[in-house]
py3Dmol code that shows the C-alpha trace and the ligand (Angstrom):
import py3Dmol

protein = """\
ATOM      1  CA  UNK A   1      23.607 -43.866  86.043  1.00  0.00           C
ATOM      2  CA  UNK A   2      20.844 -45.612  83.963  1.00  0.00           C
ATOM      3  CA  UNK A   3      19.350 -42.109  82.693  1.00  0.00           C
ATOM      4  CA  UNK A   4      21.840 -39.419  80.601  1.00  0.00           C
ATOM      5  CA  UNK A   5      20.529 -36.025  81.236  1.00  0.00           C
ATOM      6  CA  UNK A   6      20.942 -32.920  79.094  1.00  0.00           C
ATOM      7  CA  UNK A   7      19.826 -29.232  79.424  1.00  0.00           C
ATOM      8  CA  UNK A   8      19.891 -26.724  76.763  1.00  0.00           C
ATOM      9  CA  UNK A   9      17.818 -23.784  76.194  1.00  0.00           C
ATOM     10  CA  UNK A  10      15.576 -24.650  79.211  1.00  0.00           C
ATOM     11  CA  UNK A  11      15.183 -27.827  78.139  1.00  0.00           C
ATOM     12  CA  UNK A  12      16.115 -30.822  80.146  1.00  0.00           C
ATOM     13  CA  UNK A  13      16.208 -34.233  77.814  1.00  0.00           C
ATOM     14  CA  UNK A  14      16.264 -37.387  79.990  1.00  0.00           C
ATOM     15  CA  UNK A  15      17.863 -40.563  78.091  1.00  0.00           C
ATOM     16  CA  UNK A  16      16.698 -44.109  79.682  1.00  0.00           C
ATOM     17  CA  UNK A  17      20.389 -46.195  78.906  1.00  0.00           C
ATOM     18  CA  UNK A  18      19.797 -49.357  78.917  1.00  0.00           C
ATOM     19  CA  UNK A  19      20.325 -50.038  75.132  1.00  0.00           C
ATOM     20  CA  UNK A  20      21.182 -53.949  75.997  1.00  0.00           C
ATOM     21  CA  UNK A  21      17.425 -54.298  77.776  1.00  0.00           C
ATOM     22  CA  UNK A  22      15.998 -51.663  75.402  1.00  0.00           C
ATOM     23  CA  UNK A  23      15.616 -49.631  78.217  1.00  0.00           C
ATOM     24  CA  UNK A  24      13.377 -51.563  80.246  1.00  0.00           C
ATOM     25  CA  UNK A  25      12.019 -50.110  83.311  1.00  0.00           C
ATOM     26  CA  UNK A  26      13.987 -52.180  86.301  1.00  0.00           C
ATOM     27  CA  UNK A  27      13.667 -50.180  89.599  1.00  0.00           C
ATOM     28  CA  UNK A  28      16.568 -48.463  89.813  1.00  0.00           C
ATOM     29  CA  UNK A  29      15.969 -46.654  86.593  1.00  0.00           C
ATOM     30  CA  UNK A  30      12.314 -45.896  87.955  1.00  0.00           C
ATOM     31  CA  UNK A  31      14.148 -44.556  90.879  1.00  0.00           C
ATOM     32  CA  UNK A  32      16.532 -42.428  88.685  1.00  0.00           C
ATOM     33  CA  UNK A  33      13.886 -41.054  86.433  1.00  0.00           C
ATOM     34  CA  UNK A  34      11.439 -39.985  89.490  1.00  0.00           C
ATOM     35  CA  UNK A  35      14.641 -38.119  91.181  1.00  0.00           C
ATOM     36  CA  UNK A  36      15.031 -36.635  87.727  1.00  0.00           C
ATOM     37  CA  UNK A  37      11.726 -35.424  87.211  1.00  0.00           C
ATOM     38  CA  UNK A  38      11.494 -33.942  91.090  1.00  0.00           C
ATOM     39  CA  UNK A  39      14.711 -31.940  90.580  1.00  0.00           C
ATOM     40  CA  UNK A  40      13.215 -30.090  87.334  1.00  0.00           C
ATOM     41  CA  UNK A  41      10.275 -28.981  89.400  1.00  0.00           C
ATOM     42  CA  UNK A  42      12.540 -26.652  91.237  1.00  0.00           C
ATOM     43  CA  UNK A  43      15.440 -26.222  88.612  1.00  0.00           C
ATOM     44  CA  UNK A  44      15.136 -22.732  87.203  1.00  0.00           C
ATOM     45  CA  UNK A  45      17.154 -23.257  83.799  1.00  0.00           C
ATOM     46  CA  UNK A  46      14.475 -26.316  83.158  1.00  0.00           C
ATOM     47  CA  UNK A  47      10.942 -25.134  81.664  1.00  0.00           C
ATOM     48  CA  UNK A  48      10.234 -28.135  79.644  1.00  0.00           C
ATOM     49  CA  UNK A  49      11.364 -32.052  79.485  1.00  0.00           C
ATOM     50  CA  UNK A  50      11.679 -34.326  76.995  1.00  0.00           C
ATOM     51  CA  UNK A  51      11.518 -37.946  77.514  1.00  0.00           C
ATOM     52  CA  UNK A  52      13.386 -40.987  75.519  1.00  0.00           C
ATOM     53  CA  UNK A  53      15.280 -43.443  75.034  1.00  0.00           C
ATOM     54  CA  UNK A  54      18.821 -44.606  73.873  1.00  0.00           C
ATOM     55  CA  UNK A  55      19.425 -46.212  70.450  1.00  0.00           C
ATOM     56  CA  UNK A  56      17.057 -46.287  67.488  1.00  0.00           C
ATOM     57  CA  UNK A  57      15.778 -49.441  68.680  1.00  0.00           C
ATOM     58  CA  UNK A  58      13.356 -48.540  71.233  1.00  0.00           C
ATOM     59  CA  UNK A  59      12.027 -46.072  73.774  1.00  0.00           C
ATOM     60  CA  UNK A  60      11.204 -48.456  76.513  1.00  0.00           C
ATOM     61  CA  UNK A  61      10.562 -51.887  75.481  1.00  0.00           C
ATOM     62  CA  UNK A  62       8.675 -52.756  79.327  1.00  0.00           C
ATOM     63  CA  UNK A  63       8.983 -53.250  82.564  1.00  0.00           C
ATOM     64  CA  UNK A  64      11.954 -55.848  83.496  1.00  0.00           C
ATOM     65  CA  UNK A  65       9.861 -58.018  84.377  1.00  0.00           C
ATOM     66  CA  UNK A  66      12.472 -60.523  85.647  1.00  0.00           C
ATOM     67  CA  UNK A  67      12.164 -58.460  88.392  1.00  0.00           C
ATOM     68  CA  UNK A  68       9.461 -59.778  89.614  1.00  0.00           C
ATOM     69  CA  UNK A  69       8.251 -62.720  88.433  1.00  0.00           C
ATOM     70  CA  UNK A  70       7.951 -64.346  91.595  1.00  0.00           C
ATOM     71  CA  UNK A  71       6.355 -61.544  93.445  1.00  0.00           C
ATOM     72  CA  UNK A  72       3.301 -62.451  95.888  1.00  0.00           C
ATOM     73  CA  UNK A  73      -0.077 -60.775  95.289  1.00  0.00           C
ATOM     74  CA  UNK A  74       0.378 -58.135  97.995  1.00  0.00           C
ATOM     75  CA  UNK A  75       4.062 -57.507  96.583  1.00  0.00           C
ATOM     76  CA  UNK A  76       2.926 -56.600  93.328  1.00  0.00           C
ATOM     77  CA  UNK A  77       0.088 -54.225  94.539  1.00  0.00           C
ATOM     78  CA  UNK A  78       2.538 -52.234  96.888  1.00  0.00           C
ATOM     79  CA  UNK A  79       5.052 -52.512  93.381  1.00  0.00           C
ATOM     80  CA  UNK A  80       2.008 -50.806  91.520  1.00  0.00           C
ATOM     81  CA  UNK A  81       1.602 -48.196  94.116  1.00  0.00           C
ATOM     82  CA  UNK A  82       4.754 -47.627  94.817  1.00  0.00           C
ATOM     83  CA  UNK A  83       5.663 -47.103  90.799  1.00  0.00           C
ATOM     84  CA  UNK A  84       2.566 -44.890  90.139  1.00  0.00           C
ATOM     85  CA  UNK A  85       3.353 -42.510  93.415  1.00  0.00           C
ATOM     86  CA  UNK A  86       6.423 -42.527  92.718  1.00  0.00           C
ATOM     87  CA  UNK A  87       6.834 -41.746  88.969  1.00  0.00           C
ATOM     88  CA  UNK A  88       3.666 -41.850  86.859  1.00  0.00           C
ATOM     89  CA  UNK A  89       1.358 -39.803  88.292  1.00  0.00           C
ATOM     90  CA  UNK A  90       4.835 -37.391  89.553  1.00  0.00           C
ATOM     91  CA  UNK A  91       5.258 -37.085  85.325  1.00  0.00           C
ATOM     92  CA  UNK A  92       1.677 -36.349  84.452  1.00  0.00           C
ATOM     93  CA  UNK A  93       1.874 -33.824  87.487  1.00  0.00           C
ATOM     94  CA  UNK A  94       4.587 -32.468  86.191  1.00  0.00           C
ATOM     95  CA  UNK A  95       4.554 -28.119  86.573  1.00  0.00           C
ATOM     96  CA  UNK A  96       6.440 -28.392  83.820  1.00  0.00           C
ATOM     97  CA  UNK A  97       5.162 -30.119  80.234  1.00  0.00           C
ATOM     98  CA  UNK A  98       7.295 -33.384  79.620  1.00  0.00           C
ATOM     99  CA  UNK A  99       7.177 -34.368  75.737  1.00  0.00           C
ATOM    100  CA  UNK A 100       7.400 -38.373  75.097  1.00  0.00           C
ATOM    101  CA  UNK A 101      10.471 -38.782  72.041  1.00  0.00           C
ATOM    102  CA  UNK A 102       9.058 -42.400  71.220  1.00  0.00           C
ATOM    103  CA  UNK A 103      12.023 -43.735  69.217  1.00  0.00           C
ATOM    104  CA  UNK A 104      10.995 -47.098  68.664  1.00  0.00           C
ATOM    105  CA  UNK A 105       9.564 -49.703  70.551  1.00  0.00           C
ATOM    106  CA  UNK A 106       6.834 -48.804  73.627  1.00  0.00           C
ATOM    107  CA  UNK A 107       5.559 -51.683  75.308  1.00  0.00           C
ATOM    108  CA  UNK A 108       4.044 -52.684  78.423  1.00  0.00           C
ATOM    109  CA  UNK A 109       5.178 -50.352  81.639  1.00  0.00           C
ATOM    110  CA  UNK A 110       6.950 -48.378  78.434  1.00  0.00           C
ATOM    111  CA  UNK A 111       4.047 -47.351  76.763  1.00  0.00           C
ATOM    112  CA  UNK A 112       2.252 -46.480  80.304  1.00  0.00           C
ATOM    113  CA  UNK A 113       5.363 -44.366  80.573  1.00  0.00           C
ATOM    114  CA  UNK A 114       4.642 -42.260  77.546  1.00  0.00           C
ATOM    115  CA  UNK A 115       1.144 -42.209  78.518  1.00  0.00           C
ATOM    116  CA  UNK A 116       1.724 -40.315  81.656  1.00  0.00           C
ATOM    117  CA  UNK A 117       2.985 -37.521  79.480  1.00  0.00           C
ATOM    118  CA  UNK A 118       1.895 -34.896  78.362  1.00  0.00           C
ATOM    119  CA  UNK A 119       2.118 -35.304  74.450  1.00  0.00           C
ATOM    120  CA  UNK A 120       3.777 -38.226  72.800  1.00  0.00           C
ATOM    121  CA  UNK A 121       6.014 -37.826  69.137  1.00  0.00           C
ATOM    122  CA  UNK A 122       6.235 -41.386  67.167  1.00  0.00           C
ATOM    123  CA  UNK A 123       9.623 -41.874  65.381  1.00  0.00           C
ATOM    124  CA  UNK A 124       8.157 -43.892  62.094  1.00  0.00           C
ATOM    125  CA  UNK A 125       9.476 -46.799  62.918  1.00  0.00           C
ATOM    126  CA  UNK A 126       7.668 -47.088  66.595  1.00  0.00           C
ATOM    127  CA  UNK A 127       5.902 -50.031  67.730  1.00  0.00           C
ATOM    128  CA  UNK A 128       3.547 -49.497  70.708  1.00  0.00           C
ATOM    129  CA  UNK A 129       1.115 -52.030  72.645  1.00  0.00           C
ATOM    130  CA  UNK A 130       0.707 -53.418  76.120  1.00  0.00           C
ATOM    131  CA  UNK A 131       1.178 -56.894  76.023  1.00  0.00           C
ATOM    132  CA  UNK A 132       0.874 -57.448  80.070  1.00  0.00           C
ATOM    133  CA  UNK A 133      -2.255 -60.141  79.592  1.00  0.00           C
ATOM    134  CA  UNK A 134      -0.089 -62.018  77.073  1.00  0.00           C
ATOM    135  CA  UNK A 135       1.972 -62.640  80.294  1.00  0.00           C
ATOM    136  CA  UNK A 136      -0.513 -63.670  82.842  1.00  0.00           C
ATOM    137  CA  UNK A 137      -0.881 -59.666  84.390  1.00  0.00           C
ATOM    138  CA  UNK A 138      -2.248 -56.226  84.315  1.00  0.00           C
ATOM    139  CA  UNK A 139      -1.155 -53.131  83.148  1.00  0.00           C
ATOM    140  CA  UNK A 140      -0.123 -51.639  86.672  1.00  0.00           C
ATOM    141  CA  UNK A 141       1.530 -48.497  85.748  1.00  0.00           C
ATOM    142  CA  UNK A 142      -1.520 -46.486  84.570  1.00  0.00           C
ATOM    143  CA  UNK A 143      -2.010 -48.551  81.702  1.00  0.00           C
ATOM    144  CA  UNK A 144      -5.912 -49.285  81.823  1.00  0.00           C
ATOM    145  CA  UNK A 145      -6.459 -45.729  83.126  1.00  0.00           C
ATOM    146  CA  UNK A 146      -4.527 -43.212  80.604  1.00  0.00           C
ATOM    147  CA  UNK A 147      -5.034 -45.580  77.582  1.00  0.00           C
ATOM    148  CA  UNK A 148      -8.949 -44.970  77.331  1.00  0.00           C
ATOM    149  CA  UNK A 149      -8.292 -41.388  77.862  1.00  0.00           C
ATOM    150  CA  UNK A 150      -6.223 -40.708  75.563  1.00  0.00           C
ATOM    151  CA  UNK A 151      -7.812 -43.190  72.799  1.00  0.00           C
ATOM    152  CA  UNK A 152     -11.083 -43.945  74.119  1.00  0.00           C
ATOM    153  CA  UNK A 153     -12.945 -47.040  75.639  1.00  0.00           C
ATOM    154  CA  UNK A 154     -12.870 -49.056  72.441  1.00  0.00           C
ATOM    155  CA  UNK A 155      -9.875 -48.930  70.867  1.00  0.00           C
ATOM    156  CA  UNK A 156      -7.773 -49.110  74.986  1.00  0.00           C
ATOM    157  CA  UNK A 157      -9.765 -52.636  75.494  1.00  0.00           C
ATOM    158  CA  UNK A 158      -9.131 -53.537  71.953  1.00  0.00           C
ATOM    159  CA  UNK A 159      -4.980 -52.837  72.287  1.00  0.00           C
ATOM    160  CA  UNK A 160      -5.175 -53.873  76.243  1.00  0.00           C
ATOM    161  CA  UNK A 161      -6.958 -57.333  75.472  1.00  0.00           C
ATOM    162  CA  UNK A 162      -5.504 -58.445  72.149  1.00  0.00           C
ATOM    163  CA  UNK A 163      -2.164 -57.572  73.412  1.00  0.00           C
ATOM    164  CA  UNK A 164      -0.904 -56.519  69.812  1.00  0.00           C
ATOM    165  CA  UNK A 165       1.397 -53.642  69.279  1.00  0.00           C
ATOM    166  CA  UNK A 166       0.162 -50.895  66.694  1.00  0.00           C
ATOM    167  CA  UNK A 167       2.317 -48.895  64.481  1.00  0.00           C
ATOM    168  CA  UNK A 168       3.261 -45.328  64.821  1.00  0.00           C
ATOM    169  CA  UNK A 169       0.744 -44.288  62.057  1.00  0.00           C
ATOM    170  CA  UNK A 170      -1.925 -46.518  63.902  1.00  0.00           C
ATOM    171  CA  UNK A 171      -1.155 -44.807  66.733  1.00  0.00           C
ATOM    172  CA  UNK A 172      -1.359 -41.295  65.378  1.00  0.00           C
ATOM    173  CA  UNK A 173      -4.886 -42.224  63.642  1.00  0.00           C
ATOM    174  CA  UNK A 174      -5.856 -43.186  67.379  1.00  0.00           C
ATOM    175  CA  UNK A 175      -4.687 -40.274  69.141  1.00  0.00           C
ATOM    176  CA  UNK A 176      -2.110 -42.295  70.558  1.00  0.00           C
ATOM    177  CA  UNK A 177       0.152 -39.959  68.938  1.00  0.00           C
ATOM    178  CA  UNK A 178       0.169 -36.244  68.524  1.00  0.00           C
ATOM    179  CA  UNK A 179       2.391 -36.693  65.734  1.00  0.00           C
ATOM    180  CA  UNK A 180       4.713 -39.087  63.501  1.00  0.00           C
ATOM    181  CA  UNK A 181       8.067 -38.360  62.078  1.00  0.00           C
ATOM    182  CA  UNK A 182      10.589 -39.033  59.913  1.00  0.00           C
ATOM    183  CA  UNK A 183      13.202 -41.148  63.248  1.00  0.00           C
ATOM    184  CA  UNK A 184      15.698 -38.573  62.232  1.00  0.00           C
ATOM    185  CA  UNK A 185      13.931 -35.416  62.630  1.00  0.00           C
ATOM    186  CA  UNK A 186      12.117 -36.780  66.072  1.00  0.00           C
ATOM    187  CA  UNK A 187      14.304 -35.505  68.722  1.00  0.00           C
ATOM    188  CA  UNK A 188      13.721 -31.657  66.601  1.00  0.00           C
ATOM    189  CA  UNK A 189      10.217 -32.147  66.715  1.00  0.00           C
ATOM    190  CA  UNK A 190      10.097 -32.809  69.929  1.00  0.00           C
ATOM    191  CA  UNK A 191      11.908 -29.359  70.887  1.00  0.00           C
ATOM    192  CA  UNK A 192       9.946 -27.404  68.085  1.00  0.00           C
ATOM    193  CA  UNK A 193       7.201 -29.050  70.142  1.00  0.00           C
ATOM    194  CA  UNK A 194       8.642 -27.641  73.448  1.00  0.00           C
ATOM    195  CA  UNK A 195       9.931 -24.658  72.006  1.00  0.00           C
ATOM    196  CA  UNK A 196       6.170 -23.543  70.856  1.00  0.00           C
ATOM    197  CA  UNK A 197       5.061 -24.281  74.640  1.00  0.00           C
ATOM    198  CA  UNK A 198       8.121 -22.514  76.312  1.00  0.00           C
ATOM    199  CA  UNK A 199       7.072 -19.122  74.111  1.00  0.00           C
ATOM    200  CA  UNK A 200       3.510 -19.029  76.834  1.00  0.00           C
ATOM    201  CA  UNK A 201       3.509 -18.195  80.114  1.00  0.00           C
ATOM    202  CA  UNK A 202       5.218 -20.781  82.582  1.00  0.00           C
ATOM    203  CA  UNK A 203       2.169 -20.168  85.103  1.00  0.00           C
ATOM    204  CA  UNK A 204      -0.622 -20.354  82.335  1.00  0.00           C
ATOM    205  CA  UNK A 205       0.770 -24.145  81.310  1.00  0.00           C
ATOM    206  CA  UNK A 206       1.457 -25.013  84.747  1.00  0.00           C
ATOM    207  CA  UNK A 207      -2.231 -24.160  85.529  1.00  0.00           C
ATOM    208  CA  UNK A 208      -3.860 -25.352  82.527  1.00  0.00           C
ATOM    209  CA  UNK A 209      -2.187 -28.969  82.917  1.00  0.00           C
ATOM    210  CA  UNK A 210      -3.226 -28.928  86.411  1.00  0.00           C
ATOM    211  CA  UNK A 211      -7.243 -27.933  85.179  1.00  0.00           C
ATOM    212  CA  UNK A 212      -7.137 -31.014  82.599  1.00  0.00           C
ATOM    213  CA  UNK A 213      -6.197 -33.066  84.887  1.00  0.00           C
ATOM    214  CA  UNK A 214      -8.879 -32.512  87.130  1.00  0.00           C
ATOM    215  CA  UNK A 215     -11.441 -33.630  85.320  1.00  0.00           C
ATOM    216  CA  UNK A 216      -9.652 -37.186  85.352  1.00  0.00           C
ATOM    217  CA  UNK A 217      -9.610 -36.996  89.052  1.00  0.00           C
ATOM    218  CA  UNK A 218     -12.305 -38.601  91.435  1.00  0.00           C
ATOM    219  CA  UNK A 219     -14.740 -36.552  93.171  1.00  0.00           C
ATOM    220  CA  UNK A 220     -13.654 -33.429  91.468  1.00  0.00           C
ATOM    221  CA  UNK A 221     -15.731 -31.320  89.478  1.00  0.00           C
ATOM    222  CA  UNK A 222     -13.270 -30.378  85.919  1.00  0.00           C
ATOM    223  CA  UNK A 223     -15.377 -27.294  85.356  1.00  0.00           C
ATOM    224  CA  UNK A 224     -14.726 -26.127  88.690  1.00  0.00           C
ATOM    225  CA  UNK A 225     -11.330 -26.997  89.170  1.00  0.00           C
ATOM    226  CA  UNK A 226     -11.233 -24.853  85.706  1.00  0.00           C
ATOM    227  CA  UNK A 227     -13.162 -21.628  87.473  1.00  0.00           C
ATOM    228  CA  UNK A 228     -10.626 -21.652  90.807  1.00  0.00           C
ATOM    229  CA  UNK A 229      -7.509 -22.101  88.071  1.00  0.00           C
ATOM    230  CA  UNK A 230      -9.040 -19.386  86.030  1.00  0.00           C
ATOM    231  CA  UNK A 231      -9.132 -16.956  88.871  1.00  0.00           C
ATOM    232  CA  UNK A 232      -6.059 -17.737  90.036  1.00  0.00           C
ATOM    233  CA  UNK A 233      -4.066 -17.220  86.876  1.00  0.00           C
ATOM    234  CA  UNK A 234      -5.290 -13.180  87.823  1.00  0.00           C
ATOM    235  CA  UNK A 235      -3.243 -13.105  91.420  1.00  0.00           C
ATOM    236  CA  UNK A 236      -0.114 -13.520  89.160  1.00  0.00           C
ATOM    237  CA  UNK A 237       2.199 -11.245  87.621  1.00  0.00           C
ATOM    238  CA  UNK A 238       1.914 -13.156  84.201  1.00  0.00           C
TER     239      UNK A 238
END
"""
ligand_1 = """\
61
DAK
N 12.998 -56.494 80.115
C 14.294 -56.910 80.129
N 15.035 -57.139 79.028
C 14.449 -56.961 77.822
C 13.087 -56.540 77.720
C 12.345 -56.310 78.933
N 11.075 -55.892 78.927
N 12.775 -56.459 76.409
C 13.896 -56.818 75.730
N 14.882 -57.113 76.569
C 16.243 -57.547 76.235
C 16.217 -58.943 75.625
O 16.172 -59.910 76.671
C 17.517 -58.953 74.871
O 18.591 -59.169 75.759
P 19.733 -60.274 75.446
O 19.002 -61.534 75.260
O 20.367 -59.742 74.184
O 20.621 -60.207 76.652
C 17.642 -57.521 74.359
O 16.759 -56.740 75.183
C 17.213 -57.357 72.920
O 15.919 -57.916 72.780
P 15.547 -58.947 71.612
O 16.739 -59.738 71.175
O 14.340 -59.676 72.056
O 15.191 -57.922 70.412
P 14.174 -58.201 69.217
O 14.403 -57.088 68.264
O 14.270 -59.596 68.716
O 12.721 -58.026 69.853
C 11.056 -56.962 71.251
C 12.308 -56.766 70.363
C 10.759 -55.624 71.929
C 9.859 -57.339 70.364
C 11.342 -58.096 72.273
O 12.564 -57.772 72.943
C 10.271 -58.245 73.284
O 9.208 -58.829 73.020
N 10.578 -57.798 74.509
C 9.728 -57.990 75.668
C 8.557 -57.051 75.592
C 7.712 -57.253 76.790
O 6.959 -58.249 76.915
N 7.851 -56.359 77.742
C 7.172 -56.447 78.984
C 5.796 -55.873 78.800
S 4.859 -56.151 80.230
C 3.624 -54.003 87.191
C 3.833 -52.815 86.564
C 4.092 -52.805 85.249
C 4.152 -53.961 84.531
C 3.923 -55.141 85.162
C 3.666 -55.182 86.489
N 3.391 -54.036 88.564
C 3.402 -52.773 89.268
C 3.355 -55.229 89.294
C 4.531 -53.896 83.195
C 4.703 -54.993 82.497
C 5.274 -54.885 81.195
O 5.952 -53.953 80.858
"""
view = py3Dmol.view(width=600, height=400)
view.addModel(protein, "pdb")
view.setStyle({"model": 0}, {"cartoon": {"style": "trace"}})
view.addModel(ligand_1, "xyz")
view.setStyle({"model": 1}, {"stick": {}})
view.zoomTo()
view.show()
């Protein structure tokens, strides 16, 4: 297995291991992580997730993109697709919050991967950028979409286009970041940080993701979406 998973205290912590790529995203490990993510939906003992990734080097240092290098145009838009059904959008979906553990380097599909999640904690010593134009490409995981919502217009075309990496505290100045700590308190953070979610009702945070999200969605109307949630939240026993 490319992932090491771990559940304590109804928390599930997924490990990317691939400490000799840096954990790049190849497609089997895409393929792990989305089967990962599925199960938790329906796994009782799991009410929260935390996301990272082995060694203190990085957290995921891109998408292998060995893998395709030689890909056609219509390959790569069905790879794009196929990644974002698959996993990206399946993580910001998530019922259940998932918490990005950045331990070091984000880049390219790796930032896009913390992106999709809910709330992202910086080890000090993390680098993040997405350096796909350096490289002749696109972000394709989410990349041009999450980036600017989570930073805004300005300072998304200013990392996307230049390519450079910014530091954690960068990053927390931004919003990239909900927080930056110490790389040997991160992982505790992180579960303070999931711990303090876990103490609300599982329906409430299930429901209240799902509202924020739809005011990102097309053709949907946030407030509304927020109105139907709001009501709903009363047909439950919480
Ligand atoms: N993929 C595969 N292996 C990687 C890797 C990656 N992204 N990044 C690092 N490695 C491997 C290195 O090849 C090296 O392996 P060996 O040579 O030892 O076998 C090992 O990890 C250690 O890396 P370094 O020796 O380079 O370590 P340094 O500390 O010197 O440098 C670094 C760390 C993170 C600055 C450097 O490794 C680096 O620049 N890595 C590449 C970063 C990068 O450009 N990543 C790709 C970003 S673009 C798409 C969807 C998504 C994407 C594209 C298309 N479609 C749907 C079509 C996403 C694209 C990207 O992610």
């Amino acid at each position: 297995s490319l992932i090491l998973q771990h559940k304590s205290d109804g928390i599930l912590t997924i490990t990317i291991e691939r400490p000799q790529a840096l954990n790049a995203l190849n497609a089997a490990v895409i393929g792990q992580l989305a089967e990962a993510v599925d199960i938790a939906q329906t796994d009782e003992e799991v009410q929260a997730i935390v996301l990272t990734g082995s060694g203190d080097k990085a957290f995921v240092a891109g998408a292998d993109i060995k893998e395709f290098a030689d890909f056609s145009g219509k390959q790569g838009k069905a790879l794009a697709q196929e990644g974002q059904d698959l996993l990206f959008n399946r993580i910001e979906r998530s019922a259940k919050p998932v918490i990005a553990a950045v331990n070091g380097f984000a880049l390219g599909g790796g930032l896009e991967l913390a992106l999709a999640c809910h709330i992202r904690i910086a080890s000090d010593n993390a680098r993040m950028g997405l350096p796909e134009v350096s490289l002749g490409v696109i972000p394709g995981y989410g990349g041009t979409q999450r980036l600017p919502q989570i930073v805004g217009k300005g300072k998304a075309l200013e990392m996307i286009l230049s390519a450079k990496m910014v530091g954690a505290e960068e990053a927390a100045t931004c919003g990239l970041v909900n927080a930056v700590v110490p790389a040997e308190s991160l992982m505790e953070t992180a579960y303070k940080m999931a711990r303090s979610i876990m103490k609300n009702s599982p329906m409430a945070v299930s429901t209240a993701i799902q509202a924020v999200l739809a005011g990102y969605e097309d053709g949907i109307n946030g407030l509304q979406a927020e109105i139907n949630c709001f009501g709903a939240s009363f047909e439950t026993e919480d």
